[in-house]
N, C-alpha and C positions, 0 to 999 in steps of 0.2 A: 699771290695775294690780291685780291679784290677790295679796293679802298671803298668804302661806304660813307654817306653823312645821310643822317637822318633830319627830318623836320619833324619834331614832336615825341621827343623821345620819353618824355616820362609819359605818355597816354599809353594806351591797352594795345596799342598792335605796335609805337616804339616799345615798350619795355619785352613781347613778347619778340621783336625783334630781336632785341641786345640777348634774348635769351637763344633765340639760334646761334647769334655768335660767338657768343659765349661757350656753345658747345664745338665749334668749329674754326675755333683762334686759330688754328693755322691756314685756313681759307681767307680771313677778312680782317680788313684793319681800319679799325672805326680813326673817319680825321675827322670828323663836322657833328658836332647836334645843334640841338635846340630844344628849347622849352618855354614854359610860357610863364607859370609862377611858382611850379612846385621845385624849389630848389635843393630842398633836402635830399629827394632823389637824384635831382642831376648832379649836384656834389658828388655820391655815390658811386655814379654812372662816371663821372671827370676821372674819379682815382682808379677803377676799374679799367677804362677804357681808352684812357689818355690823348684822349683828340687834341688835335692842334686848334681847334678853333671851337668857339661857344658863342650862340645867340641866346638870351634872353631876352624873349619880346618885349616883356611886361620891366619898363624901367626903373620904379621903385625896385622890382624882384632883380632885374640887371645891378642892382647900386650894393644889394645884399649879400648876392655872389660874390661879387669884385672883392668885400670886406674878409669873406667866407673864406675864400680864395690864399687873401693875405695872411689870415689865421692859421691857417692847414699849411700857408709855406709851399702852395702850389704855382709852380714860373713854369714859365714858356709854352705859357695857353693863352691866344688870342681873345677878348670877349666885346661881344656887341650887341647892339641891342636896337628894337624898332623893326621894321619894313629892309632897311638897308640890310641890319642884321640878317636876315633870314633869306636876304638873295645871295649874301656872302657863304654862307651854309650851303645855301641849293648850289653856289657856281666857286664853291672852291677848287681850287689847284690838287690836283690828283684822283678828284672822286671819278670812279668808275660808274657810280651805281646811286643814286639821289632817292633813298625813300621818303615819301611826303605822305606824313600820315597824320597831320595838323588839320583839327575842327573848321571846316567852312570854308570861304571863297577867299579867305587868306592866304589861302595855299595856292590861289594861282597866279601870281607874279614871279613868285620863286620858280616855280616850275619850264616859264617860259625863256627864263632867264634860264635857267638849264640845260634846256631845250636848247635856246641859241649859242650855248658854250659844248654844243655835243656831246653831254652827258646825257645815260639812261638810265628813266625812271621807273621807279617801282610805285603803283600807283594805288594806294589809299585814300587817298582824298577827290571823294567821286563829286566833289563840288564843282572841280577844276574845270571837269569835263560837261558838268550841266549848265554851266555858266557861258563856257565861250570853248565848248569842243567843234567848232569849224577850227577855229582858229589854231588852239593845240594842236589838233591833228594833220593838221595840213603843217606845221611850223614841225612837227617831225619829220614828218616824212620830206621835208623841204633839206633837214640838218643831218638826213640817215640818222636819227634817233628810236630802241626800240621802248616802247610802252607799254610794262609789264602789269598787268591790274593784280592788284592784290587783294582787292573785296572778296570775298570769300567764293561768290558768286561770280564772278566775273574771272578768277580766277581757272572756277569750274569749266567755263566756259573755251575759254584758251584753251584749254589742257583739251577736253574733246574734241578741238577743231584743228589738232597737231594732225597732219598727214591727209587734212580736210580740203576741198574746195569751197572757197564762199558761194559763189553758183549753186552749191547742190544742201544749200541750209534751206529747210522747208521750217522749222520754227527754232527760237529759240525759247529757252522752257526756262524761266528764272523761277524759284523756292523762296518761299518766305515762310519765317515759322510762324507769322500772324502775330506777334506781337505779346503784350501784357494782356490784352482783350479780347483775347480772337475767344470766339465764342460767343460772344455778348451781345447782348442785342444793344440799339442806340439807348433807349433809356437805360438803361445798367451802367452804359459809360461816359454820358454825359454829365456827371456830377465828381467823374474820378478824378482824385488829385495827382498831380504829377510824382510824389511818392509812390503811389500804385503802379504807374508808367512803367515806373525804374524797377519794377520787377521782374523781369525778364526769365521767363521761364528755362531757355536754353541757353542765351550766351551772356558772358561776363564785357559788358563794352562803355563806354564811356555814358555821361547822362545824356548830352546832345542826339547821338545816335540811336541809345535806348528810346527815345520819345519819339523819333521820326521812325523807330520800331514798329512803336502801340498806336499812330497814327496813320502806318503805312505808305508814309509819306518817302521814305527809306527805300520801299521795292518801287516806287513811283519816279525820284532819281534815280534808281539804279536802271531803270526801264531805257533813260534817256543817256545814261554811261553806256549801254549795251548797244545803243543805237550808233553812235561814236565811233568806239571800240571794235568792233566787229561788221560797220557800216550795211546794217541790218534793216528795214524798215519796221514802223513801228507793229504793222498789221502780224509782221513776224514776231514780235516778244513778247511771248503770255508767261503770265504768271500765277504760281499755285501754291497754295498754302500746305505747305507740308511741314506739320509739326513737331515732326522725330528731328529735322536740321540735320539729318544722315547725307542726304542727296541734295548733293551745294547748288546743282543746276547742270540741268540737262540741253542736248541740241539732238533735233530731230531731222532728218536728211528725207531728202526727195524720195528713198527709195522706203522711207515709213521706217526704218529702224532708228534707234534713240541710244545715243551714248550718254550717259550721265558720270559725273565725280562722287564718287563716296569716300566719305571718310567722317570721324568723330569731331563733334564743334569742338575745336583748335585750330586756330587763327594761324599758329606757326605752320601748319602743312603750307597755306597757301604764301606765308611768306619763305618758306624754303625755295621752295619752286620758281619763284622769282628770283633769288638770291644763287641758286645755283642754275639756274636755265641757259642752255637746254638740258644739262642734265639733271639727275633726279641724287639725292643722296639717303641712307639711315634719315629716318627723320629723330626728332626731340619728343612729337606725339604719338600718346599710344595708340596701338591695334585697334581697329575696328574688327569685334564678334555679331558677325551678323544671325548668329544663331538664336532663335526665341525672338528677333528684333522686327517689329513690323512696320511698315510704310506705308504712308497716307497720304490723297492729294484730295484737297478742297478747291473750288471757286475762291475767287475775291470778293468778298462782298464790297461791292461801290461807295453800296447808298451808306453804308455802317461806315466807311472807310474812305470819303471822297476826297480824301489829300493824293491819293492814288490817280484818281480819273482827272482832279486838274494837272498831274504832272505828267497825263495824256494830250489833254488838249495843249495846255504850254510847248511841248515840244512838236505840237500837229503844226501850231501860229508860227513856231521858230522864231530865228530874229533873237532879239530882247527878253521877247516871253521869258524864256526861262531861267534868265538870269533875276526876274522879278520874283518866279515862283519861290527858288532859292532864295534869297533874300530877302524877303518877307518871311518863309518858315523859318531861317535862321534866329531873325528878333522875337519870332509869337514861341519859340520853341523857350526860350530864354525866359520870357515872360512867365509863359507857364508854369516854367520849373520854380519861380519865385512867388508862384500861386498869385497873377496878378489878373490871368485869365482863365477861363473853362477850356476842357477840350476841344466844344465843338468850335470855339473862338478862332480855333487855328484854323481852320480852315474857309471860313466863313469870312475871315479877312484876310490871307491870301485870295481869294475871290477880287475883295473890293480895292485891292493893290493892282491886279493884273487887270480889274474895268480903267481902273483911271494912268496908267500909263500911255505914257505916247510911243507907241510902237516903233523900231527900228529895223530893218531887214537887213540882213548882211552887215549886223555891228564892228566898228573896228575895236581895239582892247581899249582905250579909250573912254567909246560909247557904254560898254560895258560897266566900268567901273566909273561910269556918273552915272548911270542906271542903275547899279547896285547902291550908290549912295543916298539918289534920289528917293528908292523905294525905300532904304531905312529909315529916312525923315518921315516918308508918307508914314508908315506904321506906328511909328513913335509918335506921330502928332497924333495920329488917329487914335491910340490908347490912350493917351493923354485926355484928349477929349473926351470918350465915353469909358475908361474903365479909372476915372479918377478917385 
């Protein structure tokens, strides 16, 4: 048995988590979640899955459980709540396996904490690594920790480079389905409301995510998780718009031949593959019929899409940068979804977030996380001011 604890278990890649395990209860045995305010589901998930321990971040939603808890006549389940909460989750006693697949740069304290208790990760939360991946990556490999990425794409990626040398990668080839707008010209989408966003032509995924989709701000992090993860440089990771989301991402070798991952957009393949790695098991997802199915790759448009090309240059400055990038899109993404800004808002302040910080080289976690604080004031004063 393989002990698991999740971070973020009622969101789209926990719940499709719990549903691999679900199908392979004699492989894994959930001790740890977390959640953030949706209790009704984690209730669900508690009687189901009987963990020994519960974070509720959100402490109103922590006080409701607790009641919930006494109602239902559920004992001998630990619950917490807050920042503590959730490194208690990430560095519980027995886990084998820590998925963290919690919205945003919240997720990386927990992680590092895991990291230094020699637990390995399954990695969802590609913030972790845009924020302060010197520092992660280097603190694995420091604690023999493996880091399993489970973005879809990132995923893809690992899986082609099984029996690979880094030396002989000539590109790596990341997929993007383009989003809610691909297609569009700037005037068509500079008036769309964040509703439109969230329409996601191929995948089912949270709203946070869906909007760094439609702004490609999403294959922009991911550019800089790849650079990480596979210690690639950036001149090596293109990206291409392919809108079938058949082909999760491709690597192309010195010798011009090209491995790619195929499979049907389900989230659970590439969280199998993590969860049972190195081996492969039946999956939960169906068959891919490539028969009649056809495959496409576009450019990136820039100039349509420049959350893309700063989360090029962010990762070119290093340092700080990119923990600014992040966090500034994290508050203009929020923003928008409450219709408080325009599309091209986001990106246009991300801009004026990353002129006016003062630069860091070689951040320690520290510098990082008053760098991320710093910038969420800057943004929030700065709406404050002009979008009152």
């Amino acid at each position: 048995m393989k002990n698991i604890s999740i971070l973020g278990s009622t969101g789209s890649i926990g719940t499709q988590a719990l549903d691999v395990i679900r199908h392979h209860k004699e492989k894994f045995n959930v001790i740890a979640l977390s959640a953030n305010n949706n209790i009704d589901l984690l209730l669900e998930q508690i009687k189901e899955f009987k963990p020994a321990l519960v974070c509720v971040y959100n402490e109103k939603s922590y006080e409701l459980l607790g009641k919930k808890l006494i109602e239902e006549n559920i004992k001998d389940i630990e619950l917490c709540t807050k920042m503590d909460g959730l490194v208690k989750v990430a560095t519980c006693k027995g886990t084998d396996l820590l998925l963290t697949c919690v919205v945003g740069m919240i997720g990386l304290i927990p992680t590092v904490k895991a990291i230094e208790n020699k637990i390995d990760i399954a990695l969802a939360n590609k913030e972790t690594l845009v924020v302060a991946g010197d520092i992660v990556i280097s603190k694995a490999k420091e604690y023999g920790v493996k880091i399993l990425p489970v973005d879809s794409e990132h995923s893809a990626i690992f899986q082609c480079l099984v029996g690979e040398k880094n030396s002989e990668i000539k590109n790596i080839m990341l997929t993007a389905s383009g989003g809610a707008f691909r297609g569009m010209e700037k005037s068509q989408i500079m008036n769309k409301k964040a509703r439109e966003a969230l329409k996601h032509p191929n995948w089912s995924m949270g709203a946070k995510i869906t909007i760094d989709s439609a702004t490609l701000m999403n294959k922009g992090l991911e550019i800089i998780e790849a650079y990480h993860l596979f210690n690639t440089p950036l001149e090596k990771i293109k990206v291409y718009v392919h809108k079938q989301s058949l082909i999760h991402s491709m690597v192309e070798f010195v010798d011009n031949s090209i491995k790619a991952q195929i499979a049907i957009p389900d989230m659970r393949g590439a969280i199998s593959y993590a969860f049972f790695y190195p081996n492969r098991t039946p999956s939960v997802m169906n068959e891919l019929d490539l028969f009649g199915k056809n495959m496409t790759f576009d450019m990136v448009d820039e100039d349509t899409f420049p959350c893309i090309k700063l989360a090029k240059e962010s990762l070119k400055q290093g340092g700080t940068s990119t923990c600014v990038l992040n966090s500034a899109n994290e508050e203009l993404v929020y923003a928008y979804l409450a219709d408080k800004i325009k599309f091209y808002d986001i990106n246009e302040i991300i801009e004026k977030a990353l002129e006016q910080h003062k630069f860091i080289n070689n951040p320690t976690l520290e510098e990082i996380l008053v760098t991320d604080l710093k910038t969420r004031l800057f943004v929030k004063e700065y709406l404050k001011e002009k979008f009152v």
